[in-house]
N, C-alpha and C positions, 0 to 999 in steps of 0.2 A: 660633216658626219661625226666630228668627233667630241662638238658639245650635245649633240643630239642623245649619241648614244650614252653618255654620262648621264646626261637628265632620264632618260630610258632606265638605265640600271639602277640608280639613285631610286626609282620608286619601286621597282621589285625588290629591291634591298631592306625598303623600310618595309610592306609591306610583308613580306617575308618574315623580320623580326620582328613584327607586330604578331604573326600567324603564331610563332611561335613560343612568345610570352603566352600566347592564350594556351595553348596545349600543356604548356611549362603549368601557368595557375590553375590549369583543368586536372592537372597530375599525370598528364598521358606521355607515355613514353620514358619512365622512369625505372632505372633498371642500375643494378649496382655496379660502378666503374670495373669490378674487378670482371663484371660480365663483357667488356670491350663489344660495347651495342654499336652497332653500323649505321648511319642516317639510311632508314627506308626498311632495313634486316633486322632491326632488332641483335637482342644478341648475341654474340657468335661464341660463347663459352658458357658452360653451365655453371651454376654457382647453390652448392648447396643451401638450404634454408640457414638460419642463424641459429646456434643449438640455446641462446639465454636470449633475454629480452638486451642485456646490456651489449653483448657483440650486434643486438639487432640495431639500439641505438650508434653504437659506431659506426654502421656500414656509411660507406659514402656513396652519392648515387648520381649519374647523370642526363643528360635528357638527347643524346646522342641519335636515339632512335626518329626522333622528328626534327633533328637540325635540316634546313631547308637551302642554306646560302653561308659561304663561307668566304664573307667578302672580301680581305685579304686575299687569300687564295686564289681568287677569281681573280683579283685586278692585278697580280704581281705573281703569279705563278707563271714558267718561261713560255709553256707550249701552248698549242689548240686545242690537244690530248687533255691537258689535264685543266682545261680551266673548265670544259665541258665537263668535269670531277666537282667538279666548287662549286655547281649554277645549277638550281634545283635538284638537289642532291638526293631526296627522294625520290623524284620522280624517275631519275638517272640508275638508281639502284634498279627500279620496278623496269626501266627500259633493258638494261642489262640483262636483268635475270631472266626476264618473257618474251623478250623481242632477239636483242642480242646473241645468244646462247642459241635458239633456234634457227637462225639467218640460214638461210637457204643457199650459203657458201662456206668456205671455210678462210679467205681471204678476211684478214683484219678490215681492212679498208672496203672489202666488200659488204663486209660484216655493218658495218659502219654505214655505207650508204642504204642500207636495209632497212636500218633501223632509225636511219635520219629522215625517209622515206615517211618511215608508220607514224614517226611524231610530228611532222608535217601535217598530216591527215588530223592530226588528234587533237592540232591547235585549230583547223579550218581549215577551209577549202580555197582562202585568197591565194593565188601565185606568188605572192612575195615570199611566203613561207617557205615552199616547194625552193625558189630560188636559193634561198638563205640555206633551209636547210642542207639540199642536195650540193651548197659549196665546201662544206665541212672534210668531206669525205676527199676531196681535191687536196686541199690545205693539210689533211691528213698524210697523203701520200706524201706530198712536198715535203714537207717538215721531215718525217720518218726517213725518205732516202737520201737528203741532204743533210741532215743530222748523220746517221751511221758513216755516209760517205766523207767527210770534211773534220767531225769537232772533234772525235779522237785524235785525229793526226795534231793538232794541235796541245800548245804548252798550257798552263795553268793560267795564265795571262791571257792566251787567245783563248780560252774555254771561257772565263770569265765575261770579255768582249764579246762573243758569239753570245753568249747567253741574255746578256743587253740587250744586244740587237735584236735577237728572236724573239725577245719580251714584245719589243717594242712593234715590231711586226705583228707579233700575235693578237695585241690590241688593233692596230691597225686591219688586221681582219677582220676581229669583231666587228668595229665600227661600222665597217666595210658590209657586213652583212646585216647589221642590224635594221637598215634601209628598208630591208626586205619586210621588215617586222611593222614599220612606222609607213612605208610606203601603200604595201598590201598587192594595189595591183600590178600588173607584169608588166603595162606601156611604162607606168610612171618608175617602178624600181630600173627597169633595164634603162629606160633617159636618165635616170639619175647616175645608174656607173656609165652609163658612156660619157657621159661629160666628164669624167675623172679617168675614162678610157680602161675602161675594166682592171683597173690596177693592181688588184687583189689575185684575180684570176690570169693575169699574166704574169706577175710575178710567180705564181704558183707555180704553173705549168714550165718556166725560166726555171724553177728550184728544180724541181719532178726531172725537168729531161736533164739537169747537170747532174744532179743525183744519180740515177741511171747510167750516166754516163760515168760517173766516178766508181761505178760499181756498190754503190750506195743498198743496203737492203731493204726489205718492207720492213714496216713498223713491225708488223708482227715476228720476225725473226730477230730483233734485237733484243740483246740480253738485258738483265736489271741492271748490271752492273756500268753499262754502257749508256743507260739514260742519262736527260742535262741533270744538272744540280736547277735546285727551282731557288727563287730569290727568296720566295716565302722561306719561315723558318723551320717549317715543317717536312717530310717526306714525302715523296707522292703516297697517293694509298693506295690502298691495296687493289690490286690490277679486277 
Protein backbone atom coordinates (compact mmCIF):
# COMPACT_ATOMS: atom_id res chain seq x y z
CA UNK A 1 0.00 0.00 0.00
CA UNK A 2 2.69 2.23 0.47
CA UNK A 3 4.09 2.49 -3.16
CA UNK A 4 0.64 2.60 -4.20
CA UNK A 5 -0.40 5.41 -2.34
CA UNK A 6 2.81 7.41 -3.47
CA UNK A 7 1.92 6.89 -7.14
CA UNK A 8 -1.80 7.97 -6.01
CA UNK A 9 -0.68 11.35 -4.58
CA UNK A 10 2.25 11.94 -6.93
CA UNK A 11 -0.53 12.52 -9.67
CA UNK A 12 -3.03 14.64 -7.72
CA UNK A 13 0.03 16.62 -6.88
CA UNK A 14 1.08 17.15 -10.29
CA UNK A 15 -2.28 17.71 -11.50
CA UNK A 16 -3.15 20.05 -8.90
CA UNK A 17 -0.15 22.20 -9.81
CA UNK A 18 -0.81 22.09 -13.26
CA UNK A 19 -4.69 23.47 -12.12
CA UNK A 20 -3.09 25.96 -10.57
CA UNK A 21 -0.49 27.40 -13.04
CA UNK A 22 -3.68 27.80 -15.14
CA UNK A 23 -5.59 29.94 -12.66
CA UNK A 24 -2.14 31.75 -11.81
CA UNK A 25 -1.81 32.61 -15.97
CA UNK A 26 -5.59 33.15 -16.13
CA UNK A 27 -4.89 35.97 -13.24
CA UNK A 28 -7.55 34.33 -10.95
CA UNK A 29 -7.25 34.55 -7.55
CA UNK A 30 -4.74 37.34 -7.16
CA UNK A 31 -5.11 39.45 -4.25
CA UNK A 32 -2.38 41.54 -2.42
CA UNK A 33 -0.25 39.73 0.25
CA UNK A 34 -1.01 42.29 2.66
CA UNK A 35 -4.74 41.01 2.11
CA UNK A 36 -3.52 37.29 3.93
CA UNK A 37 -6.06 35.41 1.17
CA UNK A 38 -7.02 31.86 2.46
CA UNK A 39 -6.82 28.79 -0.29
CA UNK A 40 -10.71 28.56 -0.96
CA UNK A 41 -11.68 32.35 1.42
CA UNK A 42 -10.17 34.72 -0.38
CA UNK A 43 -9.19 37.47 1.67
CA UNK A 44 -9.39 37.69 5.08
CA UNK A 45 -8.17 41.53 5.57
CA UNK A 46 -9.37 44.55 3.67
CA UNK A 47 -6.88 46.44 2.01
CA UNK A 48 -7.56 49.79 0.74
CA UNK A 49 -7.12 50.76 -3.03
CA UNK A 50 -3.50 52.21 -3.89
CA UNK A 51 -3.76 56.19 -3.56
CA UNK A 52 -0.78 56.80 -6.93
CA UNK A 53 -0.22 54.42 -9.82
CA UNK A 54 3.50 54.10 -8.20
CA UNK A 55 2.42 52.46 -4.61
CA UNK A 56 -0.02 50.43 -7.15
CA UNK A 57 3.11 49.17 -8.95
CA UNK A 58 4.71 48.27 -5.69
CA UNK A 59 2.02 46.22 -4.25
CA UNK A 60 3.03 42.56 -4.07
CA UNK A 61 0.34 40.13 -4.79
CA UNK A 62 -0.25 36.34 -4.29
CA UNK A 63 -2.51 33.61 -5.60
CA UNK A 64 -3.29 32.04 -2.11
CA UNK A 65 -6.79 32.06 -2.93
CA UNK A 66 -6.56 28.97 -5.39
CA UNK A 67 -3.59 27.20 -3.77
CA UNK A 68 -4.93 23.57 -4.03
CA UNK A 69 -2.17 21.20 -2.48
CA UNK A 70 0.52 21.88 -0.21
CA UNK A 71 2.77 19.01 -0.60
CA UNK A 72 5.30 19.31 1.92
CA UNK A 73 2.68 19.96 4.32
CA UNK A 74 0.85 17.07 3.46
CA UNK A 75 3.68 14.50 3.46
CA UNK A 76 5.64 15.66 6.51
CA UNK A 77 3.20 17.35 8.65
CA UNK A 78 2.91 15.09 12.12
CA UNK A 79 -1.05 14.48 12.44
CA UNK A 80 -4.28 13.25 10.38
CA UNK A 81 -5.73 16.55 11.58
CA UNK A 82 -3.58 18.60 9.70
CA UNK A 83 -2.54 16.76 6.68
CA UNK A 84 -6.31 16.72 5.84
CA UNK A 85 -5.28 20.96 6.18
CA UNK A 86 -2.57 20.48 3.09
CA UNK A 87 -4.87 17.98 0.54
CA UNK A 88 -7.31 19.80 -1.45
CA UNK A 89 -7.24 22.86 0.36
CA UNK A 90 -10.08 24.48 -1.34
CA UNK A 91 -12.14 22.08 -1.26
CA UNK A 92 -11.45 21.51 2.59
CA UNK A 93 -12.07 25.40 3.29
CA UNK A 94 -15.71 24.95 1.33
CA UNK A 95 -16.26 21.58 3.54
CA UNK A 96 -15.50 23.50 6.74
CA UNK A 97 -17.40 26.42 6.12
CA UNK A 98 -20.89 24.57 4.67
CA UNK A 99 -20.68 21.24 6.09
CA UNK A 100 -18.44 21.53 8.99
CA UNK A 101 -19.80 24.50 10.98
CA UNK A 102 -23.45 23.15 10.60
CA UNK A 103 -22.80 19.20 11.66
CA UNK A 104 -25.66 18.26 13.34
CA UNK A 105 -23.36 17.96 16.80
CA UNK A 106 -21.11 19.79 18.51
CA UNK A 107 -18.44 17.04 19.15
CA UNK A 108 -15.25 17.74 17.02
CA UNK A 109 -14.90 14.29 16.07
CA UNK A 110 -18.62 14.02 15.46
CA UNK A 111 -18.34 17.15 13.60
CA UNK A 112 -15.75 15.27 11.48
CA UNK A 113 -17.53 12.05 10.75
CA UNK A 114 -20.39 14.45 9.28
CA UNK A 115 -18.68 15.88 7.17
CA UNK A 116 -16.32 12.88 6.19
CA UNK A 117 -19.74 11.40 5.49
CA UNK A 118 -21.03 14.24 2.89
CA UNK A 119 -17.63 14.02 1.08
CA UNK A 120 -17.90 10.46 0.54
CA UNK A 121 -21.23 11.07 -1.16
CA UNK A 122 -19.73 13.94 -3.24
CA UNK A 123 -16.66 11.64 -4.56
CA UNK A 124 -19.40 8.51 -5.43
CA UNK A 125 -21.32 6.21 -4.27
CA UNK A 126 -18.41 3.02 -4.54
CA UNK A 127 -17.94 1.72 -0.70
CA UNK A 128 -14.46 2.13 -0.63
CA UNK A 129 -14.85 5.81 -0.26
CA UNK A 130 -17.60 5.54 2.53
CA UNK A 131 -14.82 3.03 4.25
CA UNK A 132 -11.83 5.54 3.76
CA UNK A 133 -13.66 8.16 4.64
CA UNK A 134 -15.75 7.23 7.68
CA UNK A 135 -11.92 5.86 9.03
CA UNK A 136 -10.60 9.46 9.56
CA UNK A 137 -12.95 10.30 12.19
CA UNK A 138 -11.56 7.08 14.37
CA UNK A 139 -7.88 7.97 13.67
CA UNK A 140 -9.14 11.42 14.73
CA UNK A 141 -10.20 10.48 18.09
CA UNK A 142 -7.09 8.27 18.57
CA UNK A 143 -4.56 10.82 17.81
CA UNK A 144 -6.42 13.66 19.98
CA UNK A 145 -6.80 11.45 23.25
CA UNK A 146 -3.39 9.86 23.02
CA UNK A 147 -1.71 13.04 22.13
CA UNK A 148 -3.32 15.16 25.20
CA UNK A 149 -2.92 12.09 27.38
CA UNK A 150 1.08 11.04 26.89
CA UNK A 151 3.22 13.97 24.91
CA UNK A 152 3.00 16.63 27.40
CA UNK A 153 4.15 14.54 30.25
CA UNK A 154 7.01 14.11 28.14
CA UNK A 155 10.76 16.05 27.78
CA UNK A 156 11.93 17.78 24.67
CA UNK A 157 13.58 14.76 23.40
CA UNK A 158 10.48 12.44 23.87
CA UNK A 159 8.20 15.18 22.14
CA UNK A 160 10.66 15.14 19.45
CA UNK A 161 10.56 11.13 19.26
CA UNK A 162 6.69 10.97 19.57
CA UNK A 163 6.48 13.34 16.86
CA UNK A 164 8.47 10.88 14.37
CA UNK A 165 6.65 8.27 15.18
CA UNK A 166 3.25 9.93 14.82
CA UNK A 167 4.42 11.20 11.51
CA UNK A 168 5.14 8.03 10.56
CA UNK A 169 1.93 6.36 11.53
CA UNK A 170 0.11 9.16 10.22
CA UNK A 171 1.27 8.20 6.77
CA UNK A 172 0.77 4.82 7.48
CA UNK A 173 -2.89 5.52 7.71
CA UNK A 174 -2.98 7.34 4.85
CA UNK A 175 -1.67 4.59 2.88
CA UNK A 176 -3.92 2.55 4.83
CA UNK A 177 -6.80 4.13 3.65
CA UNK A 178 -6.17 5.07 0.38
CA UNK A 179 -7.10 1.38 -0.71
CA UNK A 180 -10.27 2.55 -0.29
CA UNK A 181 -9.79 5.06 -2.99
CA UNK A 182 -7.89 2.61 -5.59
CA UNK A 183 -9.83 -0.46 -4.48
CA UNK A 184 -13.60 1.15 -4.77
CA UNK A 185 -15.57 -1.71 -3.90
CA UNK A 186 -16.21 -3.16 -0.16
CA UNK A 187 -15.43 -7.12 -0.80
CA UNK A 188 -11.99 -6.14 -2.44
CA UNK A 189 -11.09 -2.97 0.01
CA UNK A 190 -12.26 -5.05 3.26
CA UNK A 191 -9.80 -8.39 1.77
CA UNK A 192 -7.34 -6.23 1.33
CA UNK A 193 -7.05 -4.86 5.08
CA UNK A 194 -7.74 -8.05 6.34
CA UNK A 195 -4.80 -9.59 4.90
CA UNK A 196 -2.78 -6.90 6.89
CA UNK A 197 -5.44 -7.62 9.74
CA UNK A 198 -7.01 -4.20 10.02
CA UNK A 199 -3.92 -2.61 11.35
CA UNK A 200 -4.80 0.73 11.05
CA UNK A 201 -8.16 0.30 12.75
CA UNK A 202 -6.68 -1.69 15.62
CA UNK A 203 -3.95 0.30 16.28
CA UNK A 204 -6.61 3.12 16.55
CA UNK A 205 -8.93 1.79 18.73
CA UNK A 206 -5.33 0.39 20.95
CA UNK A 207 -4.67 4.42 21.00
CA UNK A 208 -8.48 5.60 21.59
CA UNK A 209 -9.03 3.10 24.63
CA UNK A 210 -5.35 3.94 26.26
CA UNK A 211 -6.03 7.43 25.68
CA UNK A 212 -9.24 7.25 27.70
CA UNK A 213 -7.74 5.59 29.97
CA UNK A 214 -4.96 8.01 30.64
CA UNK A 215 -7.51 10.52 31.02
CA UNK A 216 -6.51 11.84 27.62
CA UNK A 217 -9.17 14.70 26.14
CA UNK A 218 -11.04 15.06 22.87
CA UNK A 219 -9.39 16.86 20.15
CA UNK A 220 -11.62 19.45 20.65
CA UNK A 221 -10.88 20.50 24.28
CA UNK A 222 -7.24 20.77 23.55
CA UNK A 223 -5.52 24.06 23.75
CA UNK A 224 -3.09 25.72 20.87
CA UNK A 225 -0.69 25.85 22.97
CA UNK A 226 -0.65 21.98 23.64
CA UNK A 227 -0.73 20.85 19.87
CA UNK A 228 2.62 18.76 18.33
CA UNK A 229 5.09 20.81 16.67
CA UNK A 230 4.65 19.85 12.90
CA UNK A 231 8.14 18.83 10.96
CA UNK A 232 6.90 21.04 8.27
CA UNK A 233 8.53 24.55 8.65
CA UNK A 234 5.46 26.05 8.97
CA UNK A 235 2.58 26.45 11.67
CA UNK A 236 -0.50 24.60 11.56
CA UNK A 237 -3.18 27.12 10.12
CA UNK A 238 -5.64 28.52 11.15
CA UNK A 239 -8.11 26.25 13.03
Amino acid sequence: MIPVFFAFRMRFYVAWIVAECGCIAAGFGAYPVAAKARAGGGPTLHCPPPSSPEKAAALEYDYETIRNIDCYGTDFCVRVRDGMRYWNMTVQWWLAQYIYKSAPARSYVLRSAWTMLLSAYWHGLHPGYYLSFLTIPLCLAAEGRLESALRGRLGPGGQRAWDWVHWFLKMRAYDYMSMGFVLLSLGQTLRYWASIYFCIHVLALVALGLGLALGGHSPSRRKTGSQATSLAPENLREE
